[in-house]
N, C-alpha and C positions, 0 to 999 in steps of 0.2 A: 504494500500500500504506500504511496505515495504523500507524504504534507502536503497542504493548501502551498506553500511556499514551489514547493516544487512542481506541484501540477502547472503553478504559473509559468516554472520558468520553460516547462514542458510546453505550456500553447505559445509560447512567447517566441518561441521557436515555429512554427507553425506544425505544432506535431500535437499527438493526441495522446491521451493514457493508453488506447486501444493498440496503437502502434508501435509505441516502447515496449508494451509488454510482448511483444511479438518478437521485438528485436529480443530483448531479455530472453526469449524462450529458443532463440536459433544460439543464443550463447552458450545457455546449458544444453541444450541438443548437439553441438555444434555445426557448422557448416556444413550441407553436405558433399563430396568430391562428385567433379565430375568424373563419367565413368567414359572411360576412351577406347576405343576397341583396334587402331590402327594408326599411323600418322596417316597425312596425307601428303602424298608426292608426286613423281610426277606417274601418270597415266594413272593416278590414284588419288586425283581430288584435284593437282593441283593441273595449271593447262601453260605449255611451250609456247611461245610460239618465234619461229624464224626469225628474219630482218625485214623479208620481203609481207609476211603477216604483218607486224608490229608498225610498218609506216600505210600498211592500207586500211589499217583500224585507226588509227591515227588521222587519216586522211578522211574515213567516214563522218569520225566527229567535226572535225574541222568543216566537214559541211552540212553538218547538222546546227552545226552548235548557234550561229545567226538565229535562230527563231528557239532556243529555249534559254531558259533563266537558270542561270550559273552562280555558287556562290561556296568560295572556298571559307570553311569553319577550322580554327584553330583554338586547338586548348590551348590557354597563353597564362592560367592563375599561378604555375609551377614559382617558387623559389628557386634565388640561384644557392639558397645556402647548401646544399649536398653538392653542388658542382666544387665548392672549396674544404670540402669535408676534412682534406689532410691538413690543409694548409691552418686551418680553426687549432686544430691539434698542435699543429707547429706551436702557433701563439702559445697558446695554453702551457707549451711544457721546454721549451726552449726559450733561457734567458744568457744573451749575446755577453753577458757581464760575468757572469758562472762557468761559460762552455766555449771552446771553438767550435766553428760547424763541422768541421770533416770528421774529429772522431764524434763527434752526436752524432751524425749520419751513417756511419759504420757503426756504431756500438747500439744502433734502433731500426737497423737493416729498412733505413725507408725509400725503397723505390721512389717511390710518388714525389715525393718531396727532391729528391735526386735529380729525377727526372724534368722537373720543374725549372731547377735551378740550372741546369745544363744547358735548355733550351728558352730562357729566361728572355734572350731577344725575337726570338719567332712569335711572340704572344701578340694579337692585334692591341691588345689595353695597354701594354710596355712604356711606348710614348705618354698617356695618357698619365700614368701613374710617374715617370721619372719629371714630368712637368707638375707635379705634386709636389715632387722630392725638391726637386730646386725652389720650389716656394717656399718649402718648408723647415729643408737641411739641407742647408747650404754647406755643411762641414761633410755631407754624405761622404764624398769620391774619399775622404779623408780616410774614414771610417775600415776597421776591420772588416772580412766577407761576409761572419754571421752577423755585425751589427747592419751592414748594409741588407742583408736578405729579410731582415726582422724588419726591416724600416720599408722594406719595399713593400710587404707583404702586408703591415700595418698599414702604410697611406692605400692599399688599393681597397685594403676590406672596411678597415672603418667606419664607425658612423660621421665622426670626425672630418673624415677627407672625400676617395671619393664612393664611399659605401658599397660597394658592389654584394657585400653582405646581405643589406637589405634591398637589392635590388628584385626585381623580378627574372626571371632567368632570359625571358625576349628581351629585357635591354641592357642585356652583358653583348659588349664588343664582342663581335661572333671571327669578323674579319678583317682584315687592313688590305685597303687597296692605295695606290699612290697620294690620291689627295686626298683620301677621308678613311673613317671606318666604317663598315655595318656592325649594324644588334643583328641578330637571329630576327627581330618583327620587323624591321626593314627588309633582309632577306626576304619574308616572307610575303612579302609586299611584291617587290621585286618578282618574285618567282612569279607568282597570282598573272603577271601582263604576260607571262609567255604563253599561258593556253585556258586562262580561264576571261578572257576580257571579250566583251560584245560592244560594240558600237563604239570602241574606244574609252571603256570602260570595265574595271574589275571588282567587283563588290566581294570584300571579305567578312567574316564575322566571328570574333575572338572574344571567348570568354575570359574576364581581366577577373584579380581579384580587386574588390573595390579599392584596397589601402590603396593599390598601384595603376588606380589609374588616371591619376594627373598626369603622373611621368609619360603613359602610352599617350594619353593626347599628345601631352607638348614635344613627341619625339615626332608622333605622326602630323605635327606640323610642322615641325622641321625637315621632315625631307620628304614629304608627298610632289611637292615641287621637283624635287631632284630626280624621282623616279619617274616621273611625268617627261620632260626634257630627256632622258634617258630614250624611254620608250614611245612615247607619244601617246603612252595610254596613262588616266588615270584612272588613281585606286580610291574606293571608298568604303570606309569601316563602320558597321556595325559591332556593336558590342553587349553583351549579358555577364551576370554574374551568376554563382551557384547558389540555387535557392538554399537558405538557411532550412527549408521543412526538408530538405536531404537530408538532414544529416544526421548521426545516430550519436545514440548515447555511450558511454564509454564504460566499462565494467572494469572489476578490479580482478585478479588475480581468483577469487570464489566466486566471480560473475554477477558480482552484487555493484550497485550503481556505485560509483566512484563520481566522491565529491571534494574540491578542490579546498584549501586551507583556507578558504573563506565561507565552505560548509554548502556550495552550489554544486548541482548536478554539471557534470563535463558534458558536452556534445564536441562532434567533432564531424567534419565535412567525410561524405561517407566514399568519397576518390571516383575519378574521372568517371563512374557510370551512371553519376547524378547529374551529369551533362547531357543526360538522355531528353532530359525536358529542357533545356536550351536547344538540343539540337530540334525538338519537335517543333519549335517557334521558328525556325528557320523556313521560310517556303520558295524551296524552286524545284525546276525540275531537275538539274544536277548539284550535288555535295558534294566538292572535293572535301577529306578530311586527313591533316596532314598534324603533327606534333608542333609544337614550336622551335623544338631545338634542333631538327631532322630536316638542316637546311644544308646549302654545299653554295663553295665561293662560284662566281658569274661563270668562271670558264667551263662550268660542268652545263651550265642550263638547256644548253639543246637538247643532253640527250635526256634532265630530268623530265624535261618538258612531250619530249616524244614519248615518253612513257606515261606520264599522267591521260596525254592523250591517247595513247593505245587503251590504257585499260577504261574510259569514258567511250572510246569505242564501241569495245566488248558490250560494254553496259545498253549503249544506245543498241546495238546488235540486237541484243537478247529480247528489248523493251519491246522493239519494232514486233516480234514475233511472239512475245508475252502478249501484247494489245490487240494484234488481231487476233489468238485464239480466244482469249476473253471477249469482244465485239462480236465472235460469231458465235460463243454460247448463249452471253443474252437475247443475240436475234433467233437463239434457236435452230442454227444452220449447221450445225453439228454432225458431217455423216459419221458413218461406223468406220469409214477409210479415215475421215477429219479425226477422229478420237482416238483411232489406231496410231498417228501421225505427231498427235499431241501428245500419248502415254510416252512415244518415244524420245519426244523432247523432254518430257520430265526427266527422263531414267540418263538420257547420255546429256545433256544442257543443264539440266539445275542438279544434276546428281541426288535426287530423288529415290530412293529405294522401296519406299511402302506407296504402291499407286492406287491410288481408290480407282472403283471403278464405277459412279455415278459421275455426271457432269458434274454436279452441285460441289463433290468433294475435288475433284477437279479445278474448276474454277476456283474452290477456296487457296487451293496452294498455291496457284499463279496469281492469284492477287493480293498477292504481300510485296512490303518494299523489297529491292534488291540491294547488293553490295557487290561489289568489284572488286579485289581484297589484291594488293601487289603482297609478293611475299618472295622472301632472299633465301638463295643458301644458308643455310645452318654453319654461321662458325665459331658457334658455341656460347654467342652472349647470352646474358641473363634474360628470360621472359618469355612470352607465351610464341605460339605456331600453330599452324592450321594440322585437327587430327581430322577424324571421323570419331564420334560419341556415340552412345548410345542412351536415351533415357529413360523413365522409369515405365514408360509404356512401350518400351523394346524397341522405339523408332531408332533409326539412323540419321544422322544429317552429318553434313561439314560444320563446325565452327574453331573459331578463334578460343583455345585455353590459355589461362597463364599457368606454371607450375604451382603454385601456390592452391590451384583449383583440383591438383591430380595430388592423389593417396599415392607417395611414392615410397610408402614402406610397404606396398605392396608390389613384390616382385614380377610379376606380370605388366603391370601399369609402369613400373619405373623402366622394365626395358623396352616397351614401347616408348617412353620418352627418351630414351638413349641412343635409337634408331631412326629420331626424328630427322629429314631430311632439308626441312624448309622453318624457316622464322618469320615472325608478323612485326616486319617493322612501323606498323599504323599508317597505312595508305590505302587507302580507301577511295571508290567514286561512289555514290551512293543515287539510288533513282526512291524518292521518297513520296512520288505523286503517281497516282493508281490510273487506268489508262482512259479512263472519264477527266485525268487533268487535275483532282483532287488530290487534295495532300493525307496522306496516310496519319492517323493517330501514332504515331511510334510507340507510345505508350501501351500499345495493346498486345505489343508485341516482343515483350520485354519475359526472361526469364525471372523469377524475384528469387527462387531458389538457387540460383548462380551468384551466390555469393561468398565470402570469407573473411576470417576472423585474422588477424594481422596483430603482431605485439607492439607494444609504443613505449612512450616513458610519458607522464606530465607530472611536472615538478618535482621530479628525480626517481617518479613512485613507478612502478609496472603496473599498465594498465591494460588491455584487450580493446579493438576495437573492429567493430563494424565495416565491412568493404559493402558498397552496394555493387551488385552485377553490373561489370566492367561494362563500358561504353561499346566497346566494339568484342565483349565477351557476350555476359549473358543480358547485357537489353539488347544485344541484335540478335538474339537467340532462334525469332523465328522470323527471320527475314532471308529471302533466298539467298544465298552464297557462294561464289565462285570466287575462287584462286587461282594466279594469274603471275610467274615466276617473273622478277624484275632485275635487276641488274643489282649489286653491291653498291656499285654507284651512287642510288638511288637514297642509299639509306648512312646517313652521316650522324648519328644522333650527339649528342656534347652530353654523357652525365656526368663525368669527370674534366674538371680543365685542362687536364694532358690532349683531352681528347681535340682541342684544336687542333696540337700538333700533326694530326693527320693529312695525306696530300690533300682531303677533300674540305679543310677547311684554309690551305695555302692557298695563295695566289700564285706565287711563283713554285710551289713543288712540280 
């Protein structure tokens, strides 16, 4: 039972006593795993295709794409503080007065940190922060290496200088080009005019969190001009936040409500698949959906861009033949060859396993949103891939898991994830209007049971919390889905700050 104090802070939230206790009961139940029966790869979910494919699917959209409504969505609320996770550490436990750096860095065996410091000029922020220094510490050059690494690394993260701490992780310097840098949200901007722009125009839509979003204005009017003169297209943002009734409550160690030393129930944002109602506000008839940080320097764009557009191909592809067998069920024109012709789109097109065999059940499956999912070789990073599942009513489909969703103390399920062939680097096209030109409820189509329990800390304590069903896991759960092998290229993600050093966030590598 619940105090009068706490039920408030429960609706205040926009949540209900009905709801928390629900969450409360998948705590002590815990989550349930999804159950996977296979990976998917290639002639097994996932779909090849040549050079000579890849520019004529490309080429479809591109002449489609003048008469429908296009609009790339990015999640953009992330923090950069995990991108400097080692460097936090450094501060924290290296003092320049106490230690030299070379034996602390052998005697705490830190790569990362190493690695940082080795490649200290390739950093696009470098300039940015050594024009701190000399504002600041003028005696710097003077200075011993670990007192000058400590100083470097204090003016960049600070709240003091130039915060990058508290920045949002879209407006961390992504890249240095000759006369300026990008963030990752100018990238993304950027990228948007290569194959998402109609009439000389690119409409995107990123969810901020609200602390940070002065800064996303006043970047996005700093260089919308510049990308404009660039390309001759301009870009224009919309933007949402994640509803607060997302989010769940937080349980202690016995699953019992965890309350803060101020004696208030915790809530906490319940992660990227309470975007599902941002993305339902969204209305057109294509969704690119791409990560924030999963951006690559200008020299790559052709071929990103021919690939966005390949798989928006596909998609239009698919729609084109989704729409008229849906058109000639309702007219009723339906032969026993037309139905024999349709089972077999289901079974080889949507990879489909359980076919009904009334129109009615027919028609229900081909009128759900679709997805277009790019998906990379496996080269062993962290996070989800396209398997095949199976659910508690024995169906088959494709979708997107993350590991955290598969029971991998379960030997069966762990070496089908060990065999996995393909990775979900979050690229998506998405067709979310039904072939009447309505926009689909997305909400309806959401798994609630696709979800999981995650460990955290608040205010040093261990606490359990809440995931709702991933964005493009379980609320896309029952939406048609095809995979669609993309290039490495393709997929540049930054969750470490080494990870600029990569060729695909140099200019000149």
């Amino acid at each position: 039972m619940f105090i009068p104090q706490e039920l408030d802070q429960i609706i205040a939230h926009g949540l209900s006593e009905k709801e928390i206790k629900k969450q409360l009961q998948i705590f002590r139940n815990g989550a349930p795993f999804t159950r996977i029966i296979r990976h998917a790869g290639v002639d097994n979910g996932v779909e090849v295709y040549d050079v000579a494919t890849q520019k004529q699917l490309a080429g479809y959209y591109d002449a489609q794409k003048e008469q429908k409504d296009i609009v790339k969505f990015v999640p953009a609320s992330g923090a950069a503080t995990r991108m400097f996770k080692f460097l936090h550490t450094f501060l924290d436990h290296y003092d320049p007065d106490q230690e030299k750096l070379t034996p602390y860095l052998k005697s705490n065996a830190l790569d990362s940190l190493k690695t940082f410091i080795d490649n200290i000029k390739y950093f696009p922020f470098t300039s940015l922060v050594q024009k701190e220094i000399r504002k600041h510490l003028p005696d710097y050059k003077k200075s011993k290496k670990g007192y000058r690494i400590n100083s470097f690394v204090t003016l960049m993260l600070g709240k003091k200088y130039l915060n990058y701490a508290g920045y949002p992780k879209g407006l961390i310097p992504f890249h240095k080009y000759t006369k300026y840098t990008r963030t990752a949200f100018e990238e993304q901007l950027f990228e948007a005019t290569q194959y998402a722009a109609i009439d000389g125009v690119a409409h995107l839509h990123f969810t901020f969190s609200p602390k940070h979003l002065q800064l996303f204005k006043q970047t996005y009017e700093r260089v919308k001009n510049r990308i404009t003169r660039k390309t001759k297209v301009e870009v224009q943002i919309s933007y949402s936040f994640q509803d607060p009734s997302t989010d769940t409550i937080a349980v202690d160690l016995k699953n019992t409500p965890f309350k803060n030393k101020e004696g208030n129930l915790v809530f906490r944002p319940s992660g990227h698949g309470a975007l599902i109602k941002n993305l339902n506000q969204v209305d057109a008839d294509i969704i690119f959906i791409k990560n924030i940080d999963n951006v690559t320097v200008e020299k790559h764009i052709d071929a990103v861009a021919l690939h966005k557009k390949m798989l928006a191909g596909r998609l239009l592809q698919l729609q084109h033949t989704i729409f008229g067998y849906l058109q000639s069920i309702v007219k009723d024109q339906v032969t026993e060859e037309k139905l024999s012709e349709i089972k077999t789109f289901l079974w080889k097109e949507l990879k489909i396993k359980e076919i009904p065999q009334t129109k009615a059940g027919i028609a229900e499956l081909l009128n759900r949103p679709i997805r277009v999912c790019g998906v990379v070789k496996n080269t062993g990073a962290p996070g989800g891939g396209p398997f095949w599942v199976k659910n508690k009513e024995g169906q088959q489909s494709l979708q997107i898991v993350e590991l955290s969703q598969i029971d991998i103390s379960d030997p069966k399920q762990a070496s089908i994830v060990e065999g996995a062939t393909h990775f979900n680097p979050v690229d998506l096209v998405c067709g979310t209007r039904d072939f009447r030109g309505e926009k689909y409820n997305l909400t309806h189509f959401v798994d609630p049971l696709a979800c999981f329990i995650s460990n955290k800390t608040v205010e040093g304590a261990p606490i359990k919390a809440l995931e709702a069903p991933g964005l493009w896991n379980g609320a896309m759960a029952h939406w048609n889905t095809i995979f669609v092998e993309v290039p490495l290229l393709t997929f540049s993600p930054v969750k470490d700050v080494n990870d600029l050093l990569d060729p695909s966030h140099q200019p000149s590598a």
